[in-house]
PDB file of the backbone (N, CA, C, O) and the ligand in Angstrom, with CONECT records:
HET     ZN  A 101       1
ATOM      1  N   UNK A   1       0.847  -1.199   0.000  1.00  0.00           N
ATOM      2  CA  UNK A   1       0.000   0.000   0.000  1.00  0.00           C
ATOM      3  C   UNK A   1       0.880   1.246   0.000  1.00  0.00           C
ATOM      4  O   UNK A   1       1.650   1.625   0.883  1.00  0.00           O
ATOM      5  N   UNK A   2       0.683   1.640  -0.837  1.00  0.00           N
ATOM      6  CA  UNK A   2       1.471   3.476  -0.930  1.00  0.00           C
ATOM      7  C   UNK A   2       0.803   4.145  -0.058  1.00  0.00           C
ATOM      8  O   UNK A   2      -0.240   3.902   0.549  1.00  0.00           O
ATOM      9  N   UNK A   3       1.904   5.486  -0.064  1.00  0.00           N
ATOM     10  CA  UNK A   3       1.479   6.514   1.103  1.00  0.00           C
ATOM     11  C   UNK A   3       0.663   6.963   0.624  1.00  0.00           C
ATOM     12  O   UNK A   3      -0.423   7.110   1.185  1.00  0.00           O
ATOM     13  N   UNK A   4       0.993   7.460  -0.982  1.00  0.00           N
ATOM     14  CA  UNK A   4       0.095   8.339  -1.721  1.00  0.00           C
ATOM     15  C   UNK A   4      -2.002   7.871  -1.646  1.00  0.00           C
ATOM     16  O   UNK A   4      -3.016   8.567  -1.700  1.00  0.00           O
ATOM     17  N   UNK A   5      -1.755   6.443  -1.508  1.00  0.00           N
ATOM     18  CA  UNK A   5      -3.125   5.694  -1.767  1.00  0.00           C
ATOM     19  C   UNK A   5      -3.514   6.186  -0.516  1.00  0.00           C
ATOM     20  O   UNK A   5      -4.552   6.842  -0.433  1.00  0.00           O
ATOM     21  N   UNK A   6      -2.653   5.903   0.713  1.00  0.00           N
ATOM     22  CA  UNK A   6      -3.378   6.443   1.923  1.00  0.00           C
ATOM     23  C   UNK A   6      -3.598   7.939   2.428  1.00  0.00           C
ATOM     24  O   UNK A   6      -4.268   8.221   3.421  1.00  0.00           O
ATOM     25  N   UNK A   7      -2.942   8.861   1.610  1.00  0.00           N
ATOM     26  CA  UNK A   7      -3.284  10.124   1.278  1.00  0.00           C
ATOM     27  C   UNK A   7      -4.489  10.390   0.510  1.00  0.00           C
ATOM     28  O   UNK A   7      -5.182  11.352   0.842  1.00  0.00           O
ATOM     29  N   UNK A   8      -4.783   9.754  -0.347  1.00  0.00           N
ATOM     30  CA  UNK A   8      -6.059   9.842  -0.990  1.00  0.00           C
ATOM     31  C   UNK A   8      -6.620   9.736  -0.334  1.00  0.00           C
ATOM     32  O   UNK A   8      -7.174  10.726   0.144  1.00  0.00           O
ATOM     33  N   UNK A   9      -6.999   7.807   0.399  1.00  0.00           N
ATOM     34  CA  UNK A   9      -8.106   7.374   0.836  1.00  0.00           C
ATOM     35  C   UNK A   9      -8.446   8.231   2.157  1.00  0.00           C
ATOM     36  O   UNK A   9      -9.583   8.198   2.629  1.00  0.00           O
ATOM     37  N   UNK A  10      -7.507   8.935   2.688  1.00  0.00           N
ATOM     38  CA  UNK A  10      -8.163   9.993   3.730  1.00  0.00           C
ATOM     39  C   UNK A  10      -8.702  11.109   3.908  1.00  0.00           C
ATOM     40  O   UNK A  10      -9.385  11.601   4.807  1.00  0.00           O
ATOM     41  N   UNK A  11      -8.197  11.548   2.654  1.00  0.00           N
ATOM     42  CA  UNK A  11      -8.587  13.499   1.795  1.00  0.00           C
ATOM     43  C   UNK A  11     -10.525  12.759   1.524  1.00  0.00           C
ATOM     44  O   UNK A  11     -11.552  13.247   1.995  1.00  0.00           O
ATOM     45  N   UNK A  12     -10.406  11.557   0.672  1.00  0.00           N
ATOM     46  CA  UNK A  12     -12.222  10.889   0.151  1.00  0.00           C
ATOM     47  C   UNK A  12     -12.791  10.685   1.674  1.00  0.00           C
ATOM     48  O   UNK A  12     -13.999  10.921   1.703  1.00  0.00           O
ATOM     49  N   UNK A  13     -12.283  10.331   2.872  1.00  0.00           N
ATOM     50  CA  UNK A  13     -13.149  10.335   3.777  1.00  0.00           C
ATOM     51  C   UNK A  13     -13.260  11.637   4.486  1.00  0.00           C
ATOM     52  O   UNK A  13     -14.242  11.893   5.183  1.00  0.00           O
ATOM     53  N   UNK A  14     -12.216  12.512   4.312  1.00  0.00           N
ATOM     54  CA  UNK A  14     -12.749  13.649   5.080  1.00  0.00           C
ATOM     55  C   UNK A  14     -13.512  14.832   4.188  1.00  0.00           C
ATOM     56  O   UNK A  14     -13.807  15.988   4.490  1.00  0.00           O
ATOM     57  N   UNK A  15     -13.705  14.077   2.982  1.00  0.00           N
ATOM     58  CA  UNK A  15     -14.286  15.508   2.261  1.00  0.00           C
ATOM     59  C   UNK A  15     -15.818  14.874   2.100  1.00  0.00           C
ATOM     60  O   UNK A  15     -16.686  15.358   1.374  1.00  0.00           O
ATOM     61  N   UNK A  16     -15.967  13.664   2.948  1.00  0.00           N
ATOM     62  CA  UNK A  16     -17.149  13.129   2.660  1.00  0.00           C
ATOM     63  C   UNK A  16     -17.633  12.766   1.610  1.00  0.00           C
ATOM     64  O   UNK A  16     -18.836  12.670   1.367  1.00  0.00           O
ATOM     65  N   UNK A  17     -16.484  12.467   0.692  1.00  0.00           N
ATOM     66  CA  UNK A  17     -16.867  11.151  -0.111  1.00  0.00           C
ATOM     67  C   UNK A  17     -16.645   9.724  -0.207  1.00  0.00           C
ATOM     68  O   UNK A  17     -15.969   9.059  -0.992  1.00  0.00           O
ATOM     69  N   UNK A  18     -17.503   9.358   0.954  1.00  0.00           N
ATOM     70  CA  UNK A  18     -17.726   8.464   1.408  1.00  0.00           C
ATOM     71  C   UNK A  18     -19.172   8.482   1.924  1.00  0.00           C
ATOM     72  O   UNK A  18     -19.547   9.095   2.924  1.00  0.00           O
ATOM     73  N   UNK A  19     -20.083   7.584   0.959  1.00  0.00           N
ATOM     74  CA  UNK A  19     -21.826   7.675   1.794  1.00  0.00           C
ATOM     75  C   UNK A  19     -21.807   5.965   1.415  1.00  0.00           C
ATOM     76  O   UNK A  19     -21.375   5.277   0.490  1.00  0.00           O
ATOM     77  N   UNK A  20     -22.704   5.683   2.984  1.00  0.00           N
ATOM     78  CA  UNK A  20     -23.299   3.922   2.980  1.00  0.00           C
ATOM     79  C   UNK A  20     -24.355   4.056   2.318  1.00  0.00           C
ATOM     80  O   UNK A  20     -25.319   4.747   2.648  1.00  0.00           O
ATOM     81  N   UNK A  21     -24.236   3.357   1.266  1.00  0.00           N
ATOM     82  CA  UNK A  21     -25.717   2.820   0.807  1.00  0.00           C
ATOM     83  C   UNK A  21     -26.602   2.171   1.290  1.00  0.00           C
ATOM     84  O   UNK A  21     -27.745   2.575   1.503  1.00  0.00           O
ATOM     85  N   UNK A  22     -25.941   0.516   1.638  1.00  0.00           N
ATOM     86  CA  UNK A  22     -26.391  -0.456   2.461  1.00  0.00           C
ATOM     87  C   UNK A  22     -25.695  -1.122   3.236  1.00  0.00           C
ATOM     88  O   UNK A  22     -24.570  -0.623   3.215  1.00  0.00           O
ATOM     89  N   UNK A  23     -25.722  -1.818   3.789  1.00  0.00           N
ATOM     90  CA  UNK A  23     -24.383  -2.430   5.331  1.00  0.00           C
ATOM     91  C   UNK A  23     -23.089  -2.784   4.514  1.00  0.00           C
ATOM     92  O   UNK A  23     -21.947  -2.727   4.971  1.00  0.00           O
ATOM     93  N   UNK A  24     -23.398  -3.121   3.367  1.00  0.00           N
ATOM     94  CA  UNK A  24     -22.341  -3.404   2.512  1.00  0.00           C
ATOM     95  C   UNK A  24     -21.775  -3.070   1.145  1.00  0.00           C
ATOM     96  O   UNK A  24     -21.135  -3.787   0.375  1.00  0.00           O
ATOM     97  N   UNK A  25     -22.261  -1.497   1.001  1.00  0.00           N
ATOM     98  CA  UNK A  25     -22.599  -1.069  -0.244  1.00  0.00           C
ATOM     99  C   UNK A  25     -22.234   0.563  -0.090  1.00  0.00           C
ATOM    100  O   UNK A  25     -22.922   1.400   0.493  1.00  0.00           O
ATOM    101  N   UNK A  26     -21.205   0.735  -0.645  1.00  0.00           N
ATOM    102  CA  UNK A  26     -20.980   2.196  -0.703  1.00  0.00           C
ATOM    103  C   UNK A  26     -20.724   3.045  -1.858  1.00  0.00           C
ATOM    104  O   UNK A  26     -20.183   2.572  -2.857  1.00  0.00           O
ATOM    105  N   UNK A  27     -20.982   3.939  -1.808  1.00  0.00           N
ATOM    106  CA  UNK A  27     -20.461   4.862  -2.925  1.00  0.00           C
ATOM    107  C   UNK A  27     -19.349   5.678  -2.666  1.00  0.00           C
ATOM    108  O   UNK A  27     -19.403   6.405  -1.674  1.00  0.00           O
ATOM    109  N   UNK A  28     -18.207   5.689  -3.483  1.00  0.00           N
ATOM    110  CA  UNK A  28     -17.287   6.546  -2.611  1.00  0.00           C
ATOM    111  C   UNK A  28     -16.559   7.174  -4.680  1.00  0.00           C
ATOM    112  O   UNK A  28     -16.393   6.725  -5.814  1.00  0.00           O
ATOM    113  N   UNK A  29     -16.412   8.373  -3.901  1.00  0.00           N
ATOM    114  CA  UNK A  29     -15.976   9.643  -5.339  1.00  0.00           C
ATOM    115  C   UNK A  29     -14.724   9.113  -5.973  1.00  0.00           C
ATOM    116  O   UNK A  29     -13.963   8.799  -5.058  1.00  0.00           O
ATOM    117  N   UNK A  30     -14.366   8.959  -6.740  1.00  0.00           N
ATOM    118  CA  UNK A  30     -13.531   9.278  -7.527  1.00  0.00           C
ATOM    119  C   UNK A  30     -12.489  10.454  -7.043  1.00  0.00           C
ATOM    120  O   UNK A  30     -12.932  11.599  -6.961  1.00  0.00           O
ATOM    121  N   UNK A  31     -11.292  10.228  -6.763  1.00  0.00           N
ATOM    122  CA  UNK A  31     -10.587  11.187  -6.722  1.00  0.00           C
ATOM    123  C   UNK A  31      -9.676  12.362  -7.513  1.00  0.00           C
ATOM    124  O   UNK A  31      -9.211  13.467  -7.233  1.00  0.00           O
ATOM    125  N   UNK A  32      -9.705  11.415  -8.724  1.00  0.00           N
ATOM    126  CA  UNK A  32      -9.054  12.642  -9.862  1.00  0.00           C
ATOM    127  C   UNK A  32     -10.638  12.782 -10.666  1.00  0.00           C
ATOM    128  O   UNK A  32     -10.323  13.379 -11.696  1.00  0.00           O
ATOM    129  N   UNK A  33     -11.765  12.608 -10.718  1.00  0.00           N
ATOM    130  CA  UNK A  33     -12.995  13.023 -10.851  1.00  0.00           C
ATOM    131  C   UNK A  33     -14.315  12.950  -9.985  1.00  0.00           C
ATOM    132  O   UNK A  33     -15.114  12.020  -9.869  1.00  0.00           O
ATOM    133  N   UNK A  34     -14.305  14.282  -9.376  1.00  0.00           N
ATOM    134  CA  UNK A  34     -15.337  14.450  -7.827  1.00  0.00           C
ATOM    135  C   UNK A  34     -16.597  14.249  -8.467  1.00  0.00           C
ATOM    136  O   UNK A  34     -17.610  14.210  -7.769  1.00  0.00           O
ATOM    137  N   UNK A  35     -16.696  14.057 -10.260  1.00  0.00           N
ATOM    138  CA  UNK A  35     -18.305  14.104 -11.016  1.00  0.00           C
ATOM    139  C   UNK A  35     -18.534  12.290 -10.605  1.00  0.00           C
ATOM    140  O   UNK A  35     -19.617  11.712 -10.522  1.00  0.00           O
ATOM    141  N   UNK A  36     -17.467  11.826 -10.446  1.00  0.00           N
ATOM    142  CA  UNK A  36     -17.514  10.313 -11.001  1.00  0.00           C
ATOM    143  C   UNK A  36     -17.210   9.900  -9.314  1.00  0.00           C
ATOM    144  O   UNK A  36     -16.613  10.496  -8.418  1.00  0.00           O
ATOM    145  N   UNK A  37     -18.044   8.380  -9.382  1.00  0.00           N
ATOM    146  CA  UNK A  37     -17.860   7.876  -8.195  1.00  0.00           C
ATOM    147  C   UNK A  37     -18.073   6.123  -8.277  1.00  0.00           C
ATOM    148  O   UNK A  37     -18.547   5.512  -9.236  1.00  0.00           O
ATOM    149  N   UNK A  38     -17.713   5.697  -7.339  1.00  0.00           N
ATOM    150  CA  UNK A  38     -17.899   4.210  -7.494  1.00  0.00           C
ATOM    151  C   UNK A  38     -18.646   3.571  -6.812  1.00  0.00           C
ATOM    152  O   UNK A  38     -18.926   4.203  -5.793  1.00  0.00           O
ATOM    153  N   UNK A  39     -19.365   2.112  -6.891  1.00  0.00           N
ATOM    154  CA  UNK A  39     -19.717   1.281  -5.936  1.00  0.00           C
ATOM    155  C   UNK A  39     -18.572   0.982  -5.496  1.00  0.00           C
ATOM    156  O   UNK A  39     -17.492   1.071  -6.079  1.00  0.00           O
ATOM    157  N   UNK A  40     -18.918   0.431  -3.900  1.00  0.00           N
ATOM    158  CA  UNK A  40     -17.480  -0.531  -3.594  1.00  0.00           C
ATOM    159  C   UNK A  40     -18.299  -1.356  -2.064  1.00  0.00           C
ATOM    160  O   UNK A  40     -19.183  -1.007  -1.281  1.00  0.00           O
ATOM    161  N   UNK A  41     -17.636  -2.287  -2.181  1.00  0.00           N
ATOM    162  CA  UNK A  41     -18.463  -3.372  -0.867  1.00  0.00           C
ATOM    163  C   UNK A  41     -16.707  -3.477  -0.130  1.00  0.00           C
ATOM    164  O   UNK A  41     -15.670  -2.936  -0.515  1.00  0.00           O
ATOM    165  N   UNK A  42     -16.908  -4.197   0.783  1.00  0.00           N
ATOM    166  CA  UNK A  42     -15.849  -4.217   1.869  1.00  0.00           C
ATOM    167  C   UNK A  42     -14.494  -5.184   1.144  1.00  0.00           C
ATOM    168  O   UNK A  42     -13.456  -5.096   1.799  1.00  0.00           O
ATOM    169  N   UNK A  43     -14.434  -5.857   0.192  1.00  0.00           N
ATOM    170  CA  UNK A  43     -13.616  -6.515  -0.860  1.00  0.00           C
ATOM    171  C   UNK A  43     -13.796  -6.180  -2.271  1.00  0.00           C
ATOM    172  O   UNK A  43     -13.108  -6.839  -3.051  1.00  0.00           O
ATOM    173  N   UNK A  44     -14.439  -5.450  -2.679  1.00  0.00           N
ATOM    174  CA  UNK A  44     -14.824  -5.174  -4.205  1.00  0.00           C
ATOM    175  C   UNK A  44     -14.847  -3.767  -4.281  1.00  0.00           C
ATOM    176  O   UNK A  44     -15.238  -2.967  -3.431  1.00  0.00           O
ATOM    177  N   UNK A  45     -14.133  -3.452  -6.004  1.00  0.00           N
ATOM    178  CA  UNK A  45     -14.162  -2.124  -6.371  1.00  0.00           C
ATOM    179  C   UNK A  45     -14.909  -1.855  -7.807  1.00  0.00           C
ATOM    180  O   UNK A  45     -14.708  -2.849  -8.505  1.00  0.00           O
ATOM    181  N   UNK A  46     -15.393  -1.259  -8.239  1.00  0.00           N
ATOM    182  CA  UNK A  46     -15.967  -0.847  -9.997  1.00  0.00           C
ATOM    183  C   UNK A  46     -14.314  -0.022 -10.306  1.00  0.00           C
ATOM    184  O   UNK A  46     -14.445   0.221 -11.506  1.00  0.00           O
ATOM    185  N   UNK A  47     -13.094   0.445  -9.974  1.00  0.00           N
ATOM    186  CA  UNK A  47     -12.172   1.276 -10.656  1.00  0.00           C
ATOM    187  C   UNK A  47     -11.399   0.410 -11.280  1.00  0.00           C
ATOM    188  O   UNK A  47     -11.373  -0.809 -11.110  1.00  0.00           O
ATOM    189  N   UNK A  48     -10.678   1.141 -12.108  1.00  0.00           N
ATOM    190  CA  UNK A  48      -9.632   0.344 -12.913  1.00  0.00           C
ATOM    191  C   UNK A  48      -8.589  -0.067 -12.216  1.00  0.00           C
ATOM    192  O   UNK A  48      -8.170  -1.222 -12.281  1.00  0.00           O
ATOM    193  N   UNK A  49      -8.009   0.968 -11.391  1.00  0.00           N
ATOM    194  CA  UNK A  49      -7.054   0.595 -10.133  1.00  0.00           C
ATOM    195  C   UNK A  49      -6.911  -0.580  -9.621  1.00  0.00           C
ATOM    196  O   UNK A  49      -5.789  -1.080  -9.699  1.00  0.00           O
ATOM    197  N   UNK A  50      -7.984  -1.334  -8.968  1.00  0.00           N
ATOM    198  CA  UNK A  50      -8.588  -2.478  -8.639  1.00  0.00           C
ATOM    199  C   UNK A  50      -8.820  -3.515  -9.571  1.00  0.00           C
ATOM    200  O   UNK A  50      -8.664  -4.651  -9.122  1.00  0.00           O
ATOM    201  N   UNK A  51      -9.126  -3.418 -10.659  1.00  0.00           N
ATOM    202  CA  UNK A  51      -9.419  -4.237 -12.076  1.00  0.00           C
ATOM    203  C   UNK A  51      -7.597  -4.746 -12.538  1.00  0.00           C
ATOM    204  O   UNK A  51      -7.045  -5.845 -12.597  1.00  0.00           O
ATOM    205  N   UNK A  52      -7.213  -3.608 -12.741  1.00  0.00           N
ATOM    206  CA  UNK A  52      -5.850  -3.852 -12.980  1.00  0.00           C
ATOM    207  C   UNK A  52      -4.895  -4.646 -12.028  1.00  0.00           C
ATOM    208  O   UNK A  52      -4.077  -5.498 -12.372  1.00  0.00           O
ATOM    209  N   UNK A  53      -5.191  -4.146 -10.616  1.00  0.00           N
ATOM    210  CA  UNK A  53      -4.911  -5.665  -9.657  1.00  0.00           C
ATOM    211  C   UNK A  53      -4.350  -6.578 -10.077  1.00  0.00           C
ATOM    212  O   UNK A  53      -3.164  -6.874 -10.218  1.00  0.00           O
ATOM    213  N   UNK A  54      -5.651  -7.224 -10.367  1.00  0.00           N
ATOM    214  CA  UNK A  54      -5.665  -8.469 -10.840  1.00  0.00           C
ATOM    215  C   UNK A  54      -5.101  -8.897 -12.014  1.00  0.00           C
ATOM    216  O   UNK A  54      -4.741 -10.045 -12.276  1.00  0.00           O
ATOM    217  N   UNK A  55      -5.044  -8.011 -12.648  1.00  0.00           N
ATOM    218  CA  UNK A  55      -4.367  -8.215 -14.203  1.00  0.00           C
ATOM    219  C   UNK A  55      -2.900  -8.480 -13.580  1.00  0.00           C
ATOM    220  O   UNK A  55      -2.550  -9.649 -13.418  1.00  0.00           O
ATOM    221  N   UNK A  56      -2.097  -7.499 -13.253  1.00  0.00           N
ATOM    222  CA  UNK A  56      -0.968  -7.238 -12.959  1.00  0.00           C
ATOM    223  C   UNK A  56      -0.309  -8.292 -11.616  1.00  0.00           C
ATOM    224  O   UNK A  56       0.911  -8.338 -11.456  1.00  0.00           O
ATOM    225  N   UNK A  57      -1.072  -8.944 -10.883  1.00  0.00           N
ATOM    226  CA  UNK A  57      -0.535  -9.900  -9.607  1.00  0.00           C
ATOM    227  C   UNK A  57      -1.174 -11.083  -9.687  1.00  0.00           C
ATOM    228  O   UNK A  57      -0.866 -11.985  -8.908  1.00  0.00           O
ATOM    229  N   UNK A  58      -2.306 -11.278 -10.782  1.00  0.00           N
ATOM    230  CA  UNK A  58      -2.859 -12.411 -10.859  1.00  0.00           C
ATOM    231  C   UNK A  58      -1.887 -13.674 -10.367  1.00  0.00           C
ATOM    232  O   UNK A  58      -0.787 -13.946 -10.847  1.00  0.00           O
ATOM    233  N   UNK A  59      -2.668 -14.474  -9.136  1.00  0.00           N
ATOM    234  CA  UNK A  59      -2.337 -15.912  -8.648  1.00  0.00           C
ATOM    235  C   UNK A  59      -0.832 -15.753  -7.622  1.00  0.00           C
ATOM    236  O   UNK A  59      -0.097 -16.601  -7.115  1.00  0.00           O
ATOM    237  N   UNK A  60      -0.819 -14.370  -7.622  1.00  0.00           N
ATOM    238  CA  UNK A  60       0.354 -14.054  -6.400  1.00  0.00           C
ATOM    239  C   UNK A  60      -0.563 -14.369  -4.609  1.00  0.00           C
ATOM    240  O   UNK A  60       0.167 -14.673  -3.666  1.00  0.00           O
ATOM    241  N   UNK A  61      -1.255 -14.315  -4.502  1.00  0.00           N
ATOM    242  CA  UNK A  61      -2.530 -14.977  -3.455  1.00  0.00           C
ATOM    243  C   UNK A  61      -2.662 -13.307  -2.765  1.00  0.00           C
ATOM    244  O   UNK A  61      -2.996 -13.040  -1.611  1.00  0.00           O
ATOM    245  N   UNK A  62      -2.322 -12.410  -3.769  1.00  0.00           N
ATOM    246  CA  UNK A  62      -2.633 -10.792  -2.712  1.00  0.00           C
ATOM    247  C   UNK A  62      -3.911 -10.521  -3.176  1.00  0.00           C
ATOM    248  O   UNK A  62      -4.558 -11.048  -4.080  1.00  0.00           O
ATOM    249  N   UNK A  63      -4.228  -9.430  -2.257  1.00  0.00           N
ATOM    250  CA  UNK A  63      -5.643  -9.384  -2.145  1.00  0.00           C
ATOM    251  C   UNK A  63      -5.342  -7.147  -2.774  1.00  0.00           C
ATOM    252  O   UNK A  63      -4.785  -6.221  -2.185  1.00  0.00           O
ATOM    253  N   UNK A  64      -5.952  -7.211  -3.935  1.00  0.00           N
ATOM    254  CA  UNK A  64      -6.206  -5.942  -4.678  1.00  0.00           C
ATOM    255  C   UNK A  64      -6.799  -4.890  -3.296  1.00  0.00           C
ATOM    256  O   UNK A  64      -7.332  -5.108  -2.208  1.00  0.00           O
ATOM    257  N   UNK A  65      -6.342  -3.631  -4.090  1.00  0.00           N
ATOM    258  CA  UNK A  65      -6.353  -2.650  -2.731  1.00  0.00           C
ATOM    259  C   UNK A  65      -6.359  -1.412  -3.714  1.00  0.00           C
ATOM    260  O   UNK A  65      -5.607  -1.091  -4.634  1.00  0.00           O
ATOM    261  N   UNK A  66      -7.432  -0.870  -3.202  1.00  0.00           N
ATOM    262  CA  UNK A  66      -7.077   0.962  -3.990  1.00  0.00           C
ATOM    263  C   UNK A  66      -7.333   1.972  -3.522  1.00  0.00           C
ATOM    264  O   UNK A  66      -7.744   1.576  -2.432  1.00  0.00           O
ATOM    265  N   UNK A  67      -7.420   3.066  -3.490  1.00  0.00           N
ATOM    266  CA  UNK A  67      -7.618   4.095  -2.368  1.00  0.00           C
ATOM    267  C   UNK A  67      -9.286   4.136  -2.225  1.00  0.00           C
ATOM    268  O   UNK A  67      -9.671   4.815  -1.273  1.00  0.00           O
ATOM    269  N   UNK A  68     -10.177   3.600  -2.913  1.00  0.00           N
ATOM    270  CA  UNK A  68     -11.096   3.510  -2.245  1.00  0.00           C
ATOM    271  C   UNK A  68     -11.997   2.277  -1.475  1.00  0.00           C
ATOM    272  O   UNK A  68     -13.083   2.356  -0.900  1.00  0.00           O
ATOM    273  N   UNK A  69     -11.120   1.132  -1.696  1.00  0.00           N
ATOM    274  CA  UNK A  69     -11.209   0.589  -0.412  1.00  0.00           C
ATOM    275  C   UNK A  69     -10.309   0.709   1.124  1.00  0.00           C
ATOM    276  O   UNK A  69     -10.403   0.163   2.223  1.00  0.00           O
ATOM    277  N   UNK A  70      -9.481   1.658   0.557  1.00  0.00           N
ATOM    278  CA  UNK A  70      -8.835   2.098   1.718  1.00  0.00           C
ATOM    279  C   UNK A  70      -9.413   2.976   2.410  1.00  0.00           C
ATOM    280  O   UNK A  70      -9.368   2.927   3.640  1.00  0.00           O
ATOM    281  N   UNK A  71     -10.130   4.042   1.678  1.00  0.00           N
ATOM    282  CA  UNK A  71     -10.985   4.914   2.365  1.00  0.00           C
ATOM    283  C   UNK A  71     -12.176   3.947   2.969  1.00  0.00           C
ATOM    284  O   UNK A  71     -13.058   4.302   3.750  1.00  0.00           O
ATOM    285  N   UNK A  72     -12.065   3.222   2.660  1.00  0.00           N
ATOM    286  CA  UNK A  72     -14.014   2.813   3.162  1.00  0.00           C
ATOM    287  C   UNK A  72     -13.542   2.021   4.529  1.00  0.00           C
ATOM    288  O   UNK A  72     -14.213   1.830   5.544  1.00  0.00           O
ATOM    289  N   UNK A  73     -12.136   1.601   4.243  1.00  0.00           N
ATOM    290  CA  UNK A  73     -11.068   0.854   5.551  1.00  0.00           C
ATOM    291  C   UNK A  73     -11.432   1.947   6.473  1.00  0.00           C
ATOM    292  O   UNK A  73     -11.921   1.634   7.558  1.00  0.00           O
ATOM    293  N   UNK A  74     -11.268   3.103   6.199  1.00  0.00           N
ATOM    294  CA  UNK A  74     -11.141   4.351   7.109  1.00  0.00           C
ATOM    295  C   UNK A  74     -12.084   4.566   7.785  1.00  0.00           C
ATOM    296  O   UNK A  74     -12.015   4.552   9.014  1.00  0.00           O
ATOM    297  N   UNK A  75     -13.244   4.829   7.081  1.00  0.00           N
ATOM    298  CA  UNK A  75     -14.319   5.018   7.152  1.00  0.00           C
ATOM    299  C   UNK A  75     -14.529   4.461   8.209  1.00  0.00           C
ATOM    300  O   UNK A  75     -14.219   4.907   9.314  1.00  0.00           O
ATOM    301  N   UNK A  76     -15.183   3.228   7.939  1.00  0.00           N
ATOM    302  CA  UNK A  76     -15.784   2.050   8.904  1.00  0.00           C
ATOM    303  C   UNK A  76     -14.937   2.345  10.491  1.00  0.00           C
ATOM    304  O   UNK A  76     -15.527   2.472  11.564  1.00  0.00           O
ATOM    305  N   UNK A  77     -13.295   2.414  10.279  1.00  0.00           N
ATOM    306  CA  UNK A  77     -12.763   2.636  11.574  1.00  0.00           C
ATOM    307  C   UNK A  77     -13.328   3.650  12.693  1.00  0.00           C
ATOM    308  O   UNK A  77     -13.470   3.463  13.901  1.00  0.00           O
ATOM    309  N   UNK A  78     -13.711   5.215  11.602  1.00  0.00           N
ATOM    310  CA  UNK A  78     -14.165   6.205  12.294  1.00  0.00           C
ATOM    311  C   UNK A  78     -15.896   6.322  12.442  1.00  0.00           C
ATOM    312  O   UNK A  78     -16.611   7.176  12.966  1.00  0.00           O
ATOM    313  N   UNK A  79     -16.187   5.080  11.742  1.00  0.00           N
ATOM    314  CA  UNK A  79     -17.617   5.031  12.394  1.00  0.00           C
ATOM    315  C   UNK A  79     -17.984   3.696  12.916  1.00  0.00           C
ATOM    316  O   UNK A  79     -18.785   2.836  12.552  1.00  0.00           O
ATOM    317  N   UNK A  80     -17.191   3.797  13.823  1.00  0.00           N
ATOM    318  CA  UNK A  80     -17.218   2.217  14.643  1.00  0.00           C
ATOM    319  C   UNK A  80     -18.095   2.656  16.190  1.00  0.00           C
ATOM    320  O   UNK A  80     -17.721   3.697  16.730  1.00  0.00           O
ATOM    321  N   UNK A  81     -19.085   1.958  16.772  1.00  0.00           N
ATOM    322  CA  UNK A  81     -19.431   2.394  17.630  1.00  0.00           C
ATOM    323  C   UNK A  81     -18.504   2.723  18.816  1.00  0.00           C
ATOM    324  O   UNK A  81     -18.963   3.248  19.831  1.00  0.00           O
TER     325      UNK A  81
HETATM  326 ZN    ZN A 101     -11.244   1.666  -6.320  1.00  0.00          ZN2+
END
């Protein structure tokens, strides 16, 4: 995980882009486009970031990571009861 990813994923939770849809269902912005935003569940992303993952480490047994499941990592931390 880069710093830079965790620089993102914290600028998307504090600018509040980050909203729950459903217990497992979020929408979280796009960071080089605030028009554009993604689904994302607690292991799954819609970005290319994430898509490419897999392209690029396929069968290395790592688990894909992008700044907006890092933000939603965040998230969840700061809205933990
Ligand atoms: Zn993503």
């Amino acid at each position: 995980m880069s710093v830079n990813t965790i620089k993102k994923a914290k600028k998307l939770v504090q600018s509040g882009g980050v909203v729950k849809i459903e217990d497992d269902l979020f929408q979280i912005k796009s960071s080089s486009n605030p028009d554009h935003s993604y689904f994302v569940t607690s292991n799954t992303c819609e970005c290319l970031g994430f898509k490419n993952f897999y392209k690029f480490h396929h069968g290395k047994g790592l688990k894909a990571n992008c700044s907006h499941l890092e933000a939603l990592r965040i998230f969840k931390q700061e809205h933990q009861p």
